[in-house]
C-alpha positions as CSV (number, residue, x, y, z in Angstrom):
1,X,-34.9,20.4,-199.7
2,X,-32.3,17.8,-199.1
3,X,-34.1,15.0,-196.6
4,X,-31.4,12.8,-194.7
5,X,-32.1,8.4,-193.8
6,X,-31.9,7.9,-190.3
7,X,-28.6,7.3,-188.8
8,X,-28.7,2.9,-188.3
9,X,-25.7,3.6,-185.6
10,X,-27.7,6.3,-183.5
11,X,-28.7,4.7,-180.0
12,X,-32.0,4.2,-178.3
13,X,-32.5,7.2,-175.3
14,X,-32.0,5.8,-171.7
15,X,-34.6,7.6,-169.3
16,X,-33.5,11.2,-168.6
17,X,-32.1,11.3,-171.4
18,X,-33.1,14.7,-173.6
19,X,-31.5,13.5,-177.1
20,X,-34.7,11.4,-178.4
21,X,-33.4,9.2,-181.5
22,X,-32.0,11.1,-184.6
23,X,-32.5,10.8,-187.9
24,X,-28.7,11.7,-188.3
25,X,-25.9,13.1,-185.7
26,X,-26.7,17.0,-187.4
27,X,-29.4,18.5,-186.1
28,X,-31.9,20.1,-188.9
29,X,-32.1,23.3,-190.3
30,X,-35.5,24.2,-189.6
31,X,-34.7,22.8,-186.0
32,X,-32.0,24.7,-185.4
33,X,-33.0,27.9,-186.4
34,X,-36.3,27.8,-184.8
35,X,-34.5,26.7,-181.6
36,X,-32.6,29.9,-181.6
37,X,-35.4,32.2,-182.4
38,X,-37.5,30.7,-179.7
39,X,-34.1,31.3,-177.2
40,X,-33.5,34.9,-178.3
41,X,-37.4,35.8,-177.8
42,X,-37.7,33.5,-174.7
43,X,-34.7,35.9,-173.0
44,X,-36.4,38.9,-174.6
45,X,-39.2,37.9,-172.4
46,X,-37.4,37.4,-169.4
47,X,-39.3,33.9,-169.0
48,X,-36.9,31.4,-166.9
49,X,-37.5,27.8,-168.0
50,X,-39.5,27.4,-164.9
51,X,-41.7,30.4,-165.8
52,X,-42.1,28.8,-169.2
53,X,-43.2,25.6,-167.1
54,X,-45.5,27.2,-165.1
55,X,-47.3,28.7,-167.9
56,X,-46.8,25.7,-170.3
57,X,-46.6,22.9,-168.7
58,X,-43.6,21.9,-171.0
59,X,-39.9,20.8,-168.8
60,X,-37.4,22.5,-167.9
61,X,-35.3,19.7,-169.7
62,X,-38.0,19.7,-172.5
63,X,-37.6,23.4,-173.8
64,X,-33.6,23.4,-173.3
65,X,-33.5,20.5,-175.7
66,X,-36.2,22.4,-178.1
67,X,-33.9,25.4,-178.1
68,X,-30.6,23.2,-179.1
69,X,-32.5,21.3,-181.4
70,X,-31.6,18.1,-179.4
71,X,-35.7,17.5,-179.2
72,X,-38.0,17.0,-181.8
73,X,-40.6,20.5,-181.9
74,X,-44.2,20.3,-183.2
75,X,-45.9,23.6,-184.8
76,X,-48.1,23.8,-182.2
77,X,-45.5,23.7,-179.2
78,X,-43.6,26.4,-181.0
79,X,-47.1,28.7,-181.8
80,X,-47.8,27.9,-178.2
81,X,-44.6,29.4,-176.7
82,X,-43.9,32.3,-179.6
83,X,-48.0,33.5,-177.9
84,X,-46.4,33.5,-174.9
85,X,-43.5,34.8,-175.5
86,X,-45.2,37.9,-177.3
87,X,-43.9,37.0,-180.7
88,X,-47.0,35.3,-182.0
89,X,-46.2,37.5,-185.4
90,X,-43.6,35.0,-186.2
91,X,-45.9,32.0,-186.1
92,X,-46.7,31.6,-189.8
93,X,-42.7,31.9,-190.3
94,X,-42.2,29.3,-187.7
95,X,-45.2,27.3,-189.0
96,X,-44.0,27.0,-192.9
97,X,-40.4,26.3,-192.1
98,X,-41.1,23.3,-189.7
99,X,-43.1,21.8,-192.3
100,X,-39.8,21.0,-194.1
101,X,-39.2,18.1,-191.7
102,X,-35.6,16.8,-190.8
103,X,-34.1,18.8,-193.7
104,X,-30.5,20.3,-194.3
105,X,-30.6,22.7,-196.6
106,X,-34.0,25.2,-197.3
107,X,-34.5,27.8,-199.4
108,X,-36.8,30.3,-197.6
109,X,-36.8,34.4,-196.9
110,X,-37.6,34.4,-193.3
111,X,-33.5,34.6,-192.9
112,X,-33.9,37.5,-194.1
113,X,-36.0,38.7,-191.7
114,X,-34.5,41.3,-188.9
115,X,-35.7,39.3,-186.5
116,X,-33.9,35.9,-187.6
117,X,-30.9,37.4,-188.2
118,X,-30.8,39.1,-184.4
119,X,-32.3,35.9,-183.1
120,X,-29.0,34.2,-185.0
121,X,-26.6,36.0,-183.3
122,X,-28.1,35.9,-180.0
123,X,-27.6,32.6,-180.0
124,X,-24.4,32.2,-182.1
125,X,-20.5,32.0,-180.1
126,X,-19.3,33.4,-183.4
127,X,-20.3,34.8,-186.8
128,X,-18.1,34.6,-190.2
129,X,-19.4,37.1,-192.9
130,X,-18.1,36.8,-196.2
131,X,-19.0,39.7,-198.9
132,X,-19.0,40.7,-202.3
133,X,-20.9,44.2,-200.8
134,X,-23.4,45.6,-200.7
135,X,-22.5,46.2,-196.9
136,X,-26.2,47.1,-195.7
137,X,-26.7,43.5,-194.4
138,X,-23.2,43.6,-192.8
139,X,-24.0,46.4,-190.9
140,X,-27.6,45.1,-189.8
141,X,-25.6,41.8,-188.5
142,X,-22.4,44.1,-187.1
143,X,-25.1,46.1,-184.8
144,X,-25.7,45.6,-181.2
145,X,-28.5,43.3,-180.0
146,X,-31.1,44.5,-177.8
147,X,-30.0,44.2,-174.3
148,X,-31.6,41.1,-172.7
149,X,-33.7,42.4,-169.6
150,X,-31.2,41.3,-165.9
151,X,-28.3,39.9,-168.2
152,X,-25.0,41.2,-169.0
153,X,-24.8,42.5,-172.8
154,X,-23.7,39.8,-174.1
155,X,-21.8,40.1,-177.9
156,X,-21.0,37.8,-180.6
157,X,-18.0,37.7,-182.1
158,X,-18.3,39.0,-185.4
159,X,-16.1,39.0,-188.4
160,X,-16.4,40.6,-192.1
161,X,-14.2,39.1,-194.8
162,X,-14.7,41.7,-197.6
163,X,-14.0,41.1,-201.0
164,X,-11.4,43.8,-202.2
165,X,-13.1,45.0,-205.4
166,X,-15.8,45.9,-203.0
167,X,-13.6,48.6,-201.7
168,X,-13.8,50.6,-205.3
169,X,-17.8,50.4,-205.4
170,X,-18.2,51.2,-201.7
171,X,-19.9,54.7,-201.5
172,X,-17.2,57.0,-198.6
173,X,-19.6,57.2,-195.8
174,X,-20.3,53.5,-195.7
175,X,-16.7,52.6,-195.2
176,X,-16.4,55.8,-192.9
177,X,-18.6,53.6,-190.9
178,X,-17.2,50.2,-191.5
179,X,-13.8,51.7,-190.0
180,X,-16.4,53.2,-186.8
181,X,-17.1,49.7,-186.3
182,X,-14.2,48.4,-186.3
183,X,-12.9,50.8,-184.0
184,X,-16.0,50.1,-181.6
185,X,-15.0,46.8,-181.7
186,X,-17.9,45.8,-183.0
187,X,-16.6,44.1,-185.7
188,X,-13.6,42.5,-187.1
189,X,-12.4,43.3,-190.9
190,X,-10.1,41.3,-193.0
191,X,-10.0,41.9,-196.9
192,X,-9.9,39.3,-199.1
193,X,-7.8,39.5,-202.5
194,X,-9.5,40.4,-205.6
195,X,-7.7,37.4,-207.3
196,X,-10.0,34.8,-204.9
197,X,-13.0,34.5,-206.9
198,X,-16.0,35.0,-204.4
199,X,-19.6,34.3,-204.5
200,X,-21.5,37.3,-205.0
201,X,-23.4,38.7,-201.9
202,X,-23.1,37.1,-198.8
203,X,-22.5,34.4,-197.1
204,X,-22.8,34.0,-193.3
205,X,-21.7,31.6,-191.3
206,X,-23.2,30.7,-187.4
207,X,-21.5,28.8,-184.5
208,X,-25.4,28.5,-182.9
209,X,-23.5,27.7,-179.4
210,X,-24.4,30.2,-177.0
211,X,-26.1,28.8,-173.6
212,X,-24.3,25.3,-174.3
213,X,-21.1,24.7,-172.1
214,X,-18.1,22.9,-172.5
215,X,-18.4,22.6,-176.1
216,X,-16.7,20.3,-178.4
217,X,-14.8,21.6,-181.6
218,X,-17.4,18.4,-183.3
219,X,-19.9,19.7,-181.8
220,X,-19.5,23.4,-182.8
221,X,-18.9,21.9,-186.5
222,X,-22.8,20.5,-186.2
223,X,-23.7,23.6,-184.7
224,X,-23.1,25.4,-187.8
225,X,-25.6,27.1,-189.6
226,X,-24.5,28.9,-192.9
227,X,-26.6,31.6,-195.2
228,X,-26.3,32.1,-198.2
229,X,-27.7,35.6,-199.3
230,X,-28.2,36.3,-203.2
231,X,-29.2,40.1,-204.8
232,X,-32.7,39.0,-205.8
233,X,-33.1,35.5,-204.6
234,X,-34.3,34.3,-201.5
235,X,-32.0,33.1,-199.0
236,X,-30.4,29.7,-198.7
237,X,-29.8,28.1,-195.5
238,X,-27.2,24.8,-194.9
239,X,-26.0,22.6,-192.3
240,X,-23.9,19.4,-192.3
241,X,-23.0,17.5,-195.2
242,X,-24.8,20.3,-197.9
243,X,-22.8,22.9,-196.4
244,X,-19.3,21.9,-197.0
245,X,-18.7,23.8,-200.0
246,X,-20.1,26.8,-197.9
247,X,-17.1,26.1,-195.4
248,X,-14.8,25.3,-197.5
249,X,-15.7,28.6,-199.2
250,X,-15.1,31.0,-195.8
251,X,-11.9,28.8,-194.7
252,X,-10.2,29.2,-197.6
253,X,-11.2,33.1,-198.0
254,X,-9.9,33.4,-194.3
255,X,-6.9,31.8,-195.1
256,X,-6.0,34.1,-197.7
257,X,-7.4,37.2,-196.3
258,X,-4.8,40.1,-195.0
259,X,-4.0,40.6,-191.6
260,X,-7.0,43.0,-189.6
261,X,-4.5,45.7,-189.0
262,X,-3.3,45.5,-192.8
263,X,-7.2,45.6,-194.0
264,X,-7.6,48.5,-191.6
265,X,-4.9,50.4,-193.4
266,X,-6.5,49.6,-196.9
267,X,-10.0,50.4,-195.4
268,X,-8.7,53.6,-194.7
269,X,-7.0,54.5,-198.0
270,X,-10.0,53.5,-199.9
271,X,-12.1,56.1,-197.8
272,X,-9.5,58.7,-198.3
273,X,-9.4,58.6,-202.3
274,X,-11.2,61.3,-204.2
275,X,-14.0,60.0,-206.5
276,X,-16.2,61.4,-209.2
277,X,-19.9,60.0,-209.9
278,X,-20.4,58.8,-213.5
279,X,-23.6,61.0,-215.3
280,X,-26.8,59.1,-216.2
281,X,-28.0,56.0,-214.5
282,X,-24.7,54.6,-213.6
283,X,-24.1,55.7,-210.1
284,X,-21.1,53.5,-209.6
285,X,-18.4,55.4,-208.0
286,X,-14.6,55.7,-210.1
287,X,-11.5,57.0,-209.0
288,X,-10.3,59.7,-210.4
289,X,-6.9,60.1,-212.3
């Protein structure tokens, strides 16, 4: 875990004010990530902040700042309002991540949890996957949220940039359904060029800004939580400074990934070539001559 000094040029808090002093200008990874699962299961619960005051005692102003990670959260606030919130399951999670202290970067497997990942995108303005495949994860993240009860639907935007050589170990259905979501509008594909070496498995990257208004492109940029997911490893989460190479990674892959309607076209090709399955434990699938 990468601990940060405290900023020397942050200011005092005036009264009223919900930003208490910071150890930097980036709010933590454990912070910001437990602030969005609280969100997601607080509107699962259709509890208005008042409710949550009623029951809790805890501020209006008090619990918007916990869910922005603009206020400091103790593990007992947060196993106090996951009880009430009918999530007390994710307590332990919630309990061994905020342990970490003002961290930003922390390798631990509850983001790769269901749960996390829905809470994620509940709370996130946008989402930027980049893959090596498999595509399972990419589908989880692509599906619709459960509706949140008196609420519109509400949808992040979501986009895949897919490796191409992913294209050739893809089984048929799976793209089948990559092109369903896509036409759903569920997702956005772009493919990025075999020649741009990628990362293998995937990396996602969150713009946790939902519910905050008249956002700043700065503040978005601090808002960003990014994912790393490995075959066999548990996941790696990164904000601020530590997470530069992980932006660097996605803006560059955008910036040489083909057009959505050109990717489309590709998608569909790939789905449309006959294949043959190799015999014995290789199940890879080949093209065929």
């Amino acid at each position: 875990m990468n601990h940060c000094p405290p900023d020397p040029h942050d200011h005092e808090p005036i009264s009223g004010d919900d930003r208490p002093p910071k150890r930097c200008r980036t709010p933590s990874v454990p912070h910001l990530a437990t602030g969005a699962l609280l969100r997601y299961y607080r509107l699962q619960a259709n509890l208005s902040y008042q409710r949550v005051q009623e029951r809790t005692g805890i501020s209006d102003r008090r619990l918007y700042g916990i869910e922005l990670a603009r206020r400091p959260l103790e593990r007992n606030v947060a196993r106090t309002l996951l009880d009430i919130y009918g999530a007390g399951q994710e307590a332990q999670a919630v309990t061994a991540l905020l342990s970490g202290g003002h961290v930003h970067e922390t390798h631990h497997q509850v983001f790769q949890r269901s749960s996390w990942m829905m809470a994620l995108k509940a709370t996130a303005q946008e989402a930027v996957m980049l893959s090596t495949g498999p595509l399972r994860l990419a589908f989880d993240l692509a599906a619709s949220a459960a509706p949140i009860p008196g609420r519109a639907r509400y949808r992040c935007r979501t986009m895949l940039l897919l490796h191409e050589p992913a294209l050739d170990r893809t089984p048929v259905q799976q793209l089948a359904r990559l092109i369903g979501l896509i036409q759903r509008r569920a997702l956005t594909v772009r493919l990025v060029p075999g020649n741009l070496r990628v990362p293998e498995g995937l990396l996602t990257e969150w713009s946790l800004t939902a519910g905050i208004t008249d956002t700043s492109a700065a503040e978005c940029q601090h808002r960003q939580l990014h994912v790393t997911h490995t075959p066999g490893q548990t996941p790696w989460a990164r904000n601020g400074q530590p997470a530069h190479p992980d932006r660097q990674m996605i803006q560059l892959a955008a910036l040489r990934a083909r057009t959505a309607l050109d990717s489309v076209h590709q998608l569909r090709q790939a789905a449309g070539r006959p294949r043959t399955w190799t015999t014995g434990g290789d199940q890879s699938p080949a093209r065929t001559a």
